[in-house]
MARTITOR-219865 format. One record per residue (C-alpha): x, y, z. Coordinates in steps of 0.2 Angstrom, whole numbers, padded with zeros to 4 digits, always signed. Last residue first. Layout:
<rs>
XYZ
...
</rs>
This chain:
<rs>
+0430+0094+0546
+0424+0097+0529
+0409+0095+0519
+0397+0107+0528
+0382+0099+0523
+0387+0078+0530
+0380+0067+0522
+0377+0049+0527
+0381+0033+0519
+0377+0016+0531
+0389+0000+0522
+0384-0016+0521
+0394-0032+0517
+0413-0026+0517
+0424-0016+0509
+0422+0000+0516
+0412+0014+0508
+0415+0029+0520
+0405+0043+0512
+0415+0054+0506
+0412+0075+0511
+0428+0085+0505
+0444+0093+0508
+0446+0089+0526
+0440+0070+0522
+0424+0066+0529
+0419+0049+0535
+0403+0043+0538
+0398+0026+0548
+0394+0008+0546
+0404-0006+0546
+0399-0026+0546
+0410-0041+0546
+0413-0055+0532
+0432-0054+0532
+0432-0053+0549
+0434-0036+0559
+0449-0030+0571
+0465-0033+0556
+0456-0020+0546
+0454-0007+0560
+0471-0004+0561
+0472+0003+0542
+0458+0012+0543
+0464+0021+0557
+0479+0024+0550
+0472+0030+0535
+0459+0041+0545
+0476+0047+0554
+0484+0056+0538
+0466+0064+0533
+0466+0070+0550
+0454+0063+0563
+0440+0073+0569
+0428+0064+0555
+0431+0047+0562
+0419+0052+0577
+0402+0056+0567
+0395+0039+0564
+0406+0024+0570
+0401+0008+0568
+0410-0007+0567
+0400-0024+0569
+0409-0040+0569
+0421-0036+0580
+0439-0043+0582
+0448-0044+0601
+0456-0028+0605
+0475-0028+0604
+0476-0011+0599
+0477+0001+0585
+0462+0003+0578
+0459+0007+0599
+0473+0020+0598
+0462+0030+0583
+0446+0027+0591
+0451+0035+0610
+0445+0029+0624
+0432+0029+0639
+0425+0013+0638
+0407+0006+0641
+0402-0012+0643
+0385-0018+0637
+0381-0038+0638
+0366-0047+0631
+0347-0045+0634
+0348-0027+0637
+0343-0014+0653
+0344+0004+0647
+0351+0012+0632
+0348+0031+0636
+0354+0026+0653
+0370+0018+0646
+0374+0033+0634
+0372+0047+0648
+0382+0035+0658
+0394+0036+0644
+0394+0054+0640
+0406+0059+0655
+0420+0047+0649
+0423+0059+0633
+0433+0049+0621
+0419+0037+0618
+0420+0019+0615
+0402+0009+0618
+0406-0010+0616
+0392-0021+0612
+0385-0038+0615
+0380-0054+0606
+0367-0041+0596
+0350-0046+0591
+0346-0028+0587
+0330-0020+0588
+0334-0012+0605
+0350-0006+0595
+0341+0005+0584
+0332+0013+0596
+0348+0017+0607
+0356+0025+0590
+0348+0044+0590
+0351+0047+0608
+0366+0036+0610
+0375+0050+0623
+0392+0052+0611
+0397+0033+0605
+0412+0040+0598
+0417+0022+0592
+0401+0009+0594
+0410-0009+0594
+0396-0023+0590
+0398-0040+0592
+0387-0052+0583
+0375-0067+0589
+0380-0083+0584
+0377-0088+0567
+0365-0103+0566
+0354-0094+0553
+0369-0089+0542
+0368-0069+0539
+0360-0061+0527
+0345-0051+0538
+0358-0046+0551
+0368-0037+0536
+0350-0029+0531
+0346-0024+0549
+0364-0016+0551
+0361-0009+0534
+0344-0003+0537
+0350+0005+0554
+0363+0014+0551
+0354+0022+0535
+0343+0028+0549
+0355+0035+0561
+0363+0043+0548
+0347+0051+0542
+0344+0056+0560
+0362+0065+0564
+0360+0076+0548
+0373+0088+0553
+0360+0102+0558
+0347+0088+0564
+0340+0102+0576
+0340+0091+0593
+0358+0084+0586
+0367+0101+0584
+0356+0108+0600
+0364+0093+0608
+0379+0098+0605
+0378+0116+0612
+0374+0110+0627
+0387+0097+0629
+0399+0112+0624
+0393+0120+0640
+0392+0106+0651
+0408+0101+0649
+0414+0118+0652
+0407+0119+0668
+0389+0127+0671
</rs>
């Protein structure tokens, strides 16, 4: 078994046991999203979703078969999860595209503004120092009346990432520190 595999392993035991609590996130996820979708103009176009530490989708793909999304960016750091994360996804009605990246240089880029940002348990490997400049950069890549959704913990304590915008997904995360 390579290393990959190995630590893929021991992650999905994390997630198949909820130890971090990956199902209520994916939950409170999924009622903001649905309740953001639920206020928006009826002739809005379809949003665009941008997923950052995408990981394999296994507790997000149901939410987003439910989604009338434009389209939506998987980013993950670890390119071997993304196939794992298209599979788990399947055939949509809009388009998918899936990049191997990093979240802190893609707040940083050039990428064309979302509507939807969501990260769940990626922002929490950044330092205190980056999570600024991360929120920072990832200001001028949403419209004032976007959507984000994730959980943030600081390295002294677990916050729930309460950005400024329409509707936010808390989680919880028990151990409180990255």
């Amino acid at each position: 078994m390579d290393f990959f595999s190995q630590q893929w392993a021991t992650y999905r035991a994390v997630v198949s046991h909820d130890l971090m609590e990956h199902r209520a996130v994916a939950h409170a996820t999924a009622n903001a999203l649905e309740g953001w979708l639920a206020q928006r103009p009826v002739a809005a176009p379809p949003p665009a979703m941008v997923d950052l530490g995408c990981g394999d989708l296994a507790q997000l793909a149901p939410v987003l078969r439910r989604l009338p999304l434009g389209g939506y960016t998987g980013l993950d750091l670890t390119a071997a999860v993304l196939p794992l994360a298209e599979t788990a996804l399947g055939p949509m009605p809009y388009p998918c595209a899936w990049q191997e990246g990093n979240l802190l240089a893609w707040s940083q880029s050039e990428a064309p503004p979302v509507d939807i940002l969501h990260s769940a348990f990626a922002i929490h490997h950044l330092s205190d120092a980056e999570k600024t400049t991360f929120l920072q950069g990832h200001a001028s890549a949403s419209p004032p009346m976007g959507c984000c959704s994730g959980l943030m913990c600081s390295a002294s304590r677990a916050k729930p990432w309460r950005p400024t915008s329409s509707a936010t997904a808390r989680g919880s995360d028990r151990a409180g520190r990255r």
